[in-house]
Backbone bond lengths (Angstrom), bond angles and torsions (degrees), N, CA, C in turn:
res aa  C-N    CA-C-N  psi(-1)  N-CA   C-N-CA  omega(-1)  CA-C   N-CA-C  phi
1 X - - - 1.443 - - 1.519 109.06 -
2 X 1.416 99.86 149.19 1.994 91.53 -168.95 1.500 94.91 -107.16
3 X 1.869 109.41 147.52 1.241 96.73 -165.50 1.874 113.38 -93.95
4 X 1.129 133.28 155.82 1.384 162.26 165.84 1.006 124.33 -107.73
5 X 1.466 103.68 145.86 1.585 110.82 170.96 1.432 84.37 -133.13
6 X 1.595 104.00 156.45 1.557 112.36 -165.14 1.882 82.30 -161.54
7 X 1.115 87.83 150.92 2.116 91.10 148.24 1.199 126.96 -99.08
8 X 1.695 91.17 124.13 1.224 117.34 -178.12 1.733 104.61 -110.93
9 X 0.979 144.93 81.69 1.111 135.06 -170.37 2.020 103.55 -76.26
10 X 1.572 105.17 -17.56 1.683 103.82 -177.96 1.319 99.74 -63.60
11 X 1.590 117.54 -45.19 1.504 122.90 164.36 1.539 130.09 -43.27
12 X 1.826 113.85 -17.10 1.428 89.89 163.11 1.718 90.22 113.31
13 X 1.183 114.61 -41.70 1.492 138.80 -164.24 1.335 131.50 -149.65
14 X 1.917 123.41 121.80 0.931 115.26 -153.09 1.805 112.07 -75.42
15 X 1.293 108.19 -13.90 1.629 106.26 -176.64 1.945 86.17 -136.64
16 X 1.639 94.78 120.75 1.229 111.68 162.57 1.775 107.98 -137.27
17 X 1.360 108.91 -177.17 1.504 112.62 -164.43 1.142 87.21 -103.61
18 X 1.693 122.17 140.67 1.102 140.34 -173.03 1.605 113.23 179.83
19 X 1.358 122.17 164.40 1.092 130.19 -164.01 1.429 107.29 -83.43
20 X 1.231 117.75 144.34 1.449 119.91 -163.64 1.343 117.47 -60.83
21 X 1.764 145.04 95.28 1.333 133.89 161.41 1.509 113.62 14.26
22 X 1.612 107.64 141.65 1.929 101.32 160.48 1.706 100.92 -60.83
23 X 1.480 109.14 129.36 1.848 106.95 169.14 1.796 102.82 -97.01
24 X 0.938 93.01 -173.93 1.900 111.34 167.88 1.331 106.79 -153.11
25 X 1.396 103.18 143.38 1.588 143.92 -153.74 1.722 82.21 -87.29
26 X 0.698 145.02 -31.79 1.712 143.14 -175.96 1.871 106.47 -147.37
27 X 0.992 95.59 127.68 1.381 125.48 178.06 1.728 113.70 -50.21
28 X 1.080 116.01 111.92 1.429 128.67 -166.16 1.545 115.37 -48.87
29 X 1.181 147.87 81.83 1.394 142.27 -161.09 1.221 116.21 110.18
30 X 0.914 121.86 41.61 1.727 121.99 -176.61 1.428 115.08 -94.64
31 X 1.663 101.79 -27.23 1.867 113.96 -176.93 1.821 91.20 -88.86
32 X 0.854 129.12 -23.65 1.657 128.48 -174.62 1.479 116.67 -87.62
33 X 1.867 116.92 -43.01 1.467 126.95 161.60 1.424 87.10 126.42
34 X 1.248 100.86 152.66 1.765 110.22 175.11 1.546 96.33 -100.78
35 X 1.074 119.84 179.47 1.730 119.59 -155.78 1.982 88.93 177.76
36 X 1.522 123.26 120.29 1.422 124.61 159.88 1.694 104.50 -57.16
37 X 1.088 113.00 147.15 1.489 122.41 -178.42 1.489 100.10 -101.91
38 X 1.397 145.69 109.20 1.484 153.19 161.08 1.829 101.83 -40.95
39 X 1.206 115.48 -46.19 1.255 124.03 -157.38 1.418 104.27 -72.40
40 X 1.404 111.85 -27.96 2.148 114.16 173.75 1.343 114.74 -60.60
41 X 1.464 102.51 -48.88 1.735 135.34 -162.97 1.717 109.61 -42.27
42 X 0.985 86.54 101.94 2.040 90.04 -170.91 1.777 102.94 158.10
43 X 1.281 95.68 -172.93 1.295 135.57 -175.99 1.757 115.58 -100.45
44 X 1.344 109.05 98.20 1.339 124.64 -150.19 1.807 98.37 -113.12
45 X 1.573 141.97 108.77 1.398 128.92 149.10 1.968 108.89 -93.80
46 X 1.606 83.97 167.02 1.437 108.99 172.69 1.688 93.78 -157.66
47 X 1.482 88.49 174.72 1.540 101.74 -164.46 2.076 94.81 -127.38
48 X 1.156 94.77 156.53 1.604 101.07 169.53 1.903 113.79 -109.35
49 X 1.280 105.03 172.22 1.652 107.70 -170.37 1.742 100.79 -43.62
50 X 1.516 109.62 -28.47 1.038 100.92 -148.48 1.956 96.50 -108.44
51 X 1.383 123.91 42.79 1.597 105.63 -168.14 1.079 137.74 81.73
52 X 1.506 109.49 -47.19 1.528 94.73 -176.42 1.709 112.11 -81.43
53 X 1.388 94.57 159.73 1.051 89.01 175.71 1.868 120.91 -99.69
54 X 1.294 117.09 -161.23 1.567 126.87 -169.23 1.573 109.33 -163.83
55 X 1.002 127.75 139.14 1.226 140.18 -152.47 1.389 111.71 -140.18
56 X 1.761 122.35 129.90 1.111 130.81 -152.91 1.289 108.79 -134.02
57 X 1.389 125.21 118.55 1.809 122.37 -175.53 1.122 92.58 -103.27
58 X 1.578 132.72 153.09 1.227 133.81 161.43 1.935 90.96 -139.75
59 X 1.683 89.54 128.79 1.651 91.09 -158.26 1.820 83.56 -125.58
60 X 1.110 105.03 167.54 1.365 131.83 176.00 1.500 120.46 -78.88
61 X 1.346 162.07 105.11 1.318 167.32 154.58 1.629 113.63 -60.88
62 X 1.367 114.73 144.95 1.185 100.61 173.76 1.633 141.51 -99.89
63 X 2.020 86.34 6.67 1.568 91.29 169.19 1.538 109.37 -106.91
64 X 1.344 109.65 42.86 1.471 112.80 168.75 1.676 108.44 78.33
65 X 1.404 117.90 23.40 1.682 123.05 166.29 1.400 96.33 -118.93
66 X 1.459 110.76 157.66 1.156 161.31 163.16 1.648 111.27 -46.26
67 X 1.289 145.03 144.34 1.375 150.96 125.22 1.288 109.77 -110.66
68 X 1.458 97.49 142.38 1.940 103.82 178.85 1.693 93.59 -146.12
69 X 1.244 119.39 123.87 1.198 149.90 -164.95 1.913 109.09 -108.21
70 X 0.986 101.47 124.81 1.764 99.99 -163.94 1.496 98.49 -131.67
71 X 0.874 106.89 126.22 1.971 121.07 -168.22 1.647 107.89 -155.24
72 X 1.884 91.00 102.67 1.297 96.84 167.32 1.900 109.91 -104.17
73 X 1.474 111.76 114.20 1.582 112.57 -162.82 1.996 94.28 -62.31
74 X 1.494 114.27 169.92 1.434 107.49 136.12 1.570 98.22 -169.63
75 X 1.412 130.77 176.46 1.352 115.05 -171.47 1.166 144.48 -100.52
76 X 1.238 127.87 98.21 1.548 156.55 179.57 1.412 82.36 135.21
77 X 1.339 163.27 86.94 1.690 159.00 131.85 1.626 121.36 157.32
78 X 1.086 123.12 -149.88 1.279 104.31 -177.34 1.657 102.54 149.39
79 X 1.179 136.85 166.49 1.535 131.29 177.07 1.399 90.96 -115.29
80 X 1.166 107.28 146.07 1.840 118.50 130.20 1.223 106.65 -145.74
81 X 1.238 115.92 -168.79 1.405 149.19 173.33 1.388 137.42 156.73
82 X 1.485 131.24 157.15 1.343 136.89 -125.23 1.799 105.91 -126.79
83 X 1.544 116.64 101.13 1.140 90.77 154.15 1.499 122.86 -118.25
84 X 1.574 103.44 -150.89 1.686 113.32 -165.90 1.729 92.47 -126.53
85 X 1.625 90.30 122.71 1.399 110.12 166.29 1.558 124.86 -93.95
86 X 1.224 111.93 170.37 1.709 120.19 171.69 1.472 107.27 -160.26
87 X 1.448 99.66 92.03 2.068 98.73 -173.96 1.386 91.14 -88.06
88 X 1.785 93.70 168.56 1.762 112.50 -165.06 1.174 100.09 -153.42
89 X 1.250 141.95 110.78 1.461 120.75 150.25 1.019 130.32 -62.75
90 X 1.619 146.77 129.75 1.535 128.62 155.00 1.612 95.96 -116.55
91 X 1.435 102.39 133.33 1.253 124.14 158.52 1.781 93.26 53.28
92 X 1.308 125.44 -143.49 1.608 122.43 179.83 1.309 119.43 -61.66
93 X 1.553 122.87 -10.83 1.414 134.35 -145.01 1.808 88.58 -103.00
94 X 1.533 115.61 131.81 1.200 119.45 159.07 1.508 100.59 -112.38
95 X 1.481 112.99 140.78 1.369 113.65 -160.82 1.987 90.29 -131.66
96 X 1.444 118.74 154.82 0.847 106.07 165.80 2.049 105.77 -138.03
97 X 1.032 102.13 144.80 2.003 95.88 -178.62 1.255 84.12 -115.33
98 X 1.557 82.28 133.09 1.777 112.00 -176.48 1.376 117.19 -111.95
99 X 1.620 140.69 123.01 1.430 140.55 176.54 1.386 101.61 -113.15
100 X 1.006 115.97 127.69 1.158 101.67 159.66 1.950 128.99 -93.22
101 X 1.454 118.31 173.61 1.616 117.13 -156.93 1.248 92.60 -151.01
102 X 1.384 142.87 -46.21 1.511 111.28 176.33 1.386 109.94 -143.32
103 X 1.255 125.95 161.64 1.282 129.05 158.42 1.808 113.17 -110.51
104 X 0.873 102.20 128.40 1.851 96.94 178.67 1.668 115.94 38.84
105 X 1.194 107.78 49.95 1.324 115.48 -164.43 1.118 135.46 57.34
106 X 1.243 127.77 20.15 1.929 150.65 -139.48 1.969 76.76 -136.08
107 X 1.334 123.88 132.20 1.180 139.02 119.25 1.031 125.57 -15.95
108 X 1.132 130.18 113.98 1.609 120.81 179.93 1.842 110.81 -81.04
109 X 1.737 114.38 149.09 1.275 102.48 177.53 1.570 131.70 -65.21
110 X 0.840 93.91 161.36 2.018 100.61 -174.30 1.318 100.38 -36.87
111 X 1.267 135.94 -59.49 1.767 122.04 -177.21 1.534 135.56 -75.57
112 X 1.514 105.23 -1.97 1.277 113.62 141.88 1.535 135.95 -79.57
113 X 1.279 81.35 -37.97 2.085 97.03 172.85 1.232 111.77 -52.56
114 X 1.806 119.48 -38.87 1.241 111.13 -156.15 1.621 114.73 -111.04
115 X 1.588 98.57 -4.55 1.713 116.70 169.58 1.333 115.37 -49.28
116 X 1.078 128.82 112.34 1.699 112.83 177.01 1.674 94.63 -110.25
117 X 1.123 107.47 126.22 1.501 125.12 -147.31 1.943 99.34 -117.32
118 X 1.103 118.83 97.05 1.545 124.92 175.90 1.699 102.48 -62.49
119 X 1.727 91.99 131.04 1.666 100.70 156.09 1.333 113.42 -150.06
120 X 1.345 109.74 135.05 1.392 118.50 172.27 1.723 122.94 -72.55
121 X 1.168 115.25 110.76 1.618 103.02 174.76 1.561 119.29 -106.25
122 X 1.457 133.29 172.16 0.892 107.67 -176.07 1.753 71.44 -161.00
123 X 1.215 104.04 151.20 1.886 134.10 174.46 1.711 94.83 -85.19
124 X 0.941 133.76 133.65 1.607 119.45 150.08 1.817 102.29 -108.08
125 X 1.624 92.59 -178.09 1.245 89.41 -174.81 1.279 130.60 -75.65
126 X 1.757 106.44 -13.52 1.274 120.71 167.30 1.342 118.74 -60.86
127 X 1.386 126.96 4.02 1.205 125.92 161.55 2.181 94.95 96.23
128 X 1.570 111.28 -26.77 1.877 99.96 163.69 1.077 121.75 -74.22
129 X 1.672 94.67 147.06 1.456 99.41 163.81 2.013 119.82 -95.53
130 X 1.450 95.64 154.62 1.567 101.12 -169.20 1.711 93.46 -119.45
131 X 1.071 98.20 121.06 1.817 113.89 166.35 1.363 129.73 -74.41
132 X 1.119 143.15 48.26 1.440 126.42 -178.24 1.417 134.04 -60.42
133 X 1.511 113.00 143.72 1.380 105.42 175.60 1.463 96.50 -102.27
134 X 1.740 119.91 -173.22 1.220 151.57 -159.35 1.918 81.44 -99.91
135 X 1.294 106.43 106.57 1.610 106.31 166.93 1.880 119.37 -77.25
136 X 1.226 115.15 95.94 1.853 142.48 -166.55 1.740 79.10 -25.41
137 X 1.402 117.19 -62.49 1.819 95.01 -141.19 1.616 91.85 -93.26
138 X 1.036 141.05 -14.38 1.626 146.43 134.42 1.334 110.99 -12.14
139 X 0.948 118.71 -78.05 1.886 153.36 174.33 1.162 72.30 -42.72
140 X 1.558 127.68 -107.65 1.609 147.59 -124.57 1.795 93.34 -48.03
141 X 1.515 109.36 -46.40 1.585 110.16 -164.82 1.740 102.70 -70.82
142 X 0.926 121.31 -61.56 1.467 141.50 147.30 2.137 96.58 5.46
143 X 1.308 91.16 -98.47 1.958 97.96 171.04 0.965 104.58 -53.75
144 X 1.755 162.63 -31.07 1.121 140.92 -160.82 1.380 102.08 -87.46
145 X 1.426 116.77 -37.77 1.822 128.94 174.95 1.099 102.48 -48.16
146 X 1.507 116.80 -57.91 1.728 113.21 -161.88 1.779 117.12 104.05
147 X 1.743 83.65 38.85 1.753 99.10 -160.94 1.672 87.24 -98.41
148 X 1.494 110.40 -55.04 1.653 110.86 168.96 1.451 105.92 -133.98
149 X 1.389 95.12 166.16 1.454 119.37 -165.57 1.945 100.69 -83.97
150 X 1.495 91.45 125.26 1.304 102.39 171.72 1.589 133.91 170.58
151 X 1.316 151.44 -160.00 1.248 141.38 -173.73 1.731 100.85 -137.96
152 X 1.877 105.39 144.15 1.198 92.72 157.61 1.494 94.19 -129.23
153 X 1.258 112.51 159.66 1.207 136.10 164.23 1.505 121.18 -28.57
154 X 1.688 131.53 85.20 1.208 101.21 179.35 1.870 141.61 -68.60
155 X 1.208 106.01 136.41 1.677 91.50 -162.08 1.511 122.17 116.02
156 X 1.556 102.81 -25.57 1.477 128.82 178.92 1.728 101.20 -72.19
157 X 1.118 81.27 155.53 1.524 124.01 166.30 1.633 122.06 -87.63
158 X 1.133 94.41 29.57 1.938 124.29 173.64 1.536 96.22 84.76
159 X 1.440 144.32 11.87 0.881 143.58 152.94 1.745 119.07 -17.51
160 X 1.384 115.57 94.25 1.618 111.11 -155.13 1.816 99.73 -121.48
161 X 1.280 113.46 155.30 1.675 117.69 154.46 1.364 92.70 -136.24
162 X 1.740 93.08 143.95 1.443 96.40 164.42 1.897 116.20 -117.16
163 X 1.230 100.27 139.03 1.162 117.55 -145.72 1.827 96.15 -110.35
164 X 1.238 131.85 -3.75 1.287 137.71 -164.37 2.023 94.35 -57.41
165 X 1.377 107.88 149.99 1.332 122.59 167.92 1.461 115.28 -79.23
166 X 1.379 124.45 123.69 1.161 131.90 165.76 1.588 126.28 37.79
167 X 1.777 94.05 -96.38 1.320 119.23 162.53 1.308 124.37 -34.61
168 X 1.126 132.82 -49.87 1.100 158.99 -140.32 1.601 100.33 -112.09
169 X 1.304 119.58 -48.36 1.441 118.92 -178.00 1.439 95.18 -84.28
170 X 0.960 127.65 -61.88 1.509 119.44 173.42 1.711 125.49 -32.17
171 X 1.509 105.41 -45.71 1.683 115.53 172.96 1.308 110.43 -65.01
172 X 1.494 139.49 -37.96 1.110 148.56 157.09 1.504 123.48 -56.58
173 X 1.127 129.26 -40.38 1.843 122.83 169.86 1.571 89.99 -70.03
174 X 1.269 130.64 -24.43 0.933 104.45 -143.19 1.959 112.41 -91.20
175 X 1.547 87.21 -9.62 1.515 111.00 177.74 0.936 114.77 -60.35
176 X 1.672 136.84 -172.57 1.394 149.14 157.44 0.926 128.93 -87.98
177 X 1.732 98.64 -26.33 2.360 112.45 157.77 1.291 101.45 -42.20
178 X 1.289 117.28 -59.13 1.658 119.73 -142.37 1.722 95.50 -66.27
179 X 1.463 138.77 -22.75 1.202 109.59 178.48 1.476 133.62 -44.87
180 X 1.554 103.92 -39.24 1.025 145.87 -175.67 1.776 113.47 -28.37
181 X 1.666 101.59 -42.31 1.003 129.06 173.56 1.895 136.51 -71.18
182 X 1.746 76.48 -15.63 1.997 96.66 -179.31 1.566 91.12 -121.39
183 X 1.392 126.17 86.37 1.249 121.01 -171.76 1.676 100.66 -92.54
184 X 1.195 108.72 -29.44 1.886 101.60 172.31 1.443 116.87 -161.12
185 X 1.417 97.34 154.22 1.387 96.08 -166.43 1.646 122.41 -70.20
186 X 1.517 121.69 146.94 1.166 129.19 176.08 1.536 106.52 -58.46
187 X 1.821 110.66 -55.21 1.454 102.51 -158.64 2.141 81.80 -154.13
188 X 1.251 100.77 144.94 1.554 106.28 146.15 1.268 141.75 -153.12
189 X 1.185 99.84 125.92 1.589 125.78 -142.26 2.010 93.29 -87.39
190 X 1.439 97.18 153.88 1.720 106.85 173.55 1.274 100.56 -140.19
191 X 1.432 119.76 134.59 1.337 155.17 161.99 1.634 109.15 -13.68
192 X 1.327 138.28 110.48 1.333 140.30 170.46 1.647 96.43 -72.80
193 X 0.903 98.11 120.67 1.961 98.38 147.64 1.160 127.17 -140.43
């Protein structure tokens, strides 16, 4: 398994070592158009099992991508780091592909840089946002059916990429199967003001 750091704030901590997210070989919404979402754009907390909290910028770019800024404080140090978004709607599904770009001002290594990491978000009416990841043995059953195009790891522990073309990956988030696949949320964050 290749290692990652991702935010996990359930973990306590926004970058811990963990097995790499399901990624995709093409960027979720590309046949539909990527579009900045107004509604992310702000100053976002969540809390971990343990209290503290973690703090989420989602900033505006000017070639039509995403920045999301992840800052867990603590005293004398603290993590963050910065990646690059591309939100998409299909059909009810807001999807966002995630790269990441730095950790504590450090570059992230080549197999994080180049992970493009699917997440489902969703607004509720309570005004939070809910993060989903791509659930591994979800995914894994998903490609083994022949629902989407992709590979898992043989030997793995559902260790999956999905590899579907464009069209095709796009027609699929865009369904009512594909929820199936974000069965619960990672983290959900509410609006600082």
């Amino acid at each position: 398994m290749k290692a990652f750091r991702f935010a996990s704030l359930a973990a306590a901590a926004l970058f811990v070592a963990a097995c790499l997210p399901v990624t995709s070989k093409n960027p979720i919404g590309s046949t539909s158009g990527f579009k900045t979402d107004p509604a992310l754009v702000g100053l976002w907390v969540g809390h971990g099992d343990d209290g503290k909290p973690g703090y989420f910028a989602f900033l505006n770019n000017d070639d039509g991508s995403m920045t999301a800024l992840l800052i867990t404080p603590a005293k004398g140090s603290g993590d963050w780091g910065s990646y690059t978004l591309k939100t998409a709607t299909l059909g009810p599904h807001h999807i966002m592909n995630v790269w990441a770009t730095l950790k504590n001002g450090k570059p992230v290594d080549k197999d994080e840089a180049d992970a493009d990491i699917p997440i489902l978000y969703r607004i509720g009416a309570d005004g939070r946002l809910a993060l989903y990841l791509l659930d591994d043995k979800a995914t894994a059953d998903a490609i083994r059916a022949g629902k989407i195009r992709g590979v898992v790891d043989p030997g793995s522990m559902d260790n999956a990429r999905i590899t579907a073309e464009p069209a095709a990956l796009d027609a699929f988030f865009a369904s009512k199967g594909s929820e199936a696949l974000f069965p619960k949320p990672l983290i959900v964050l509410s609006r600082v003001k």
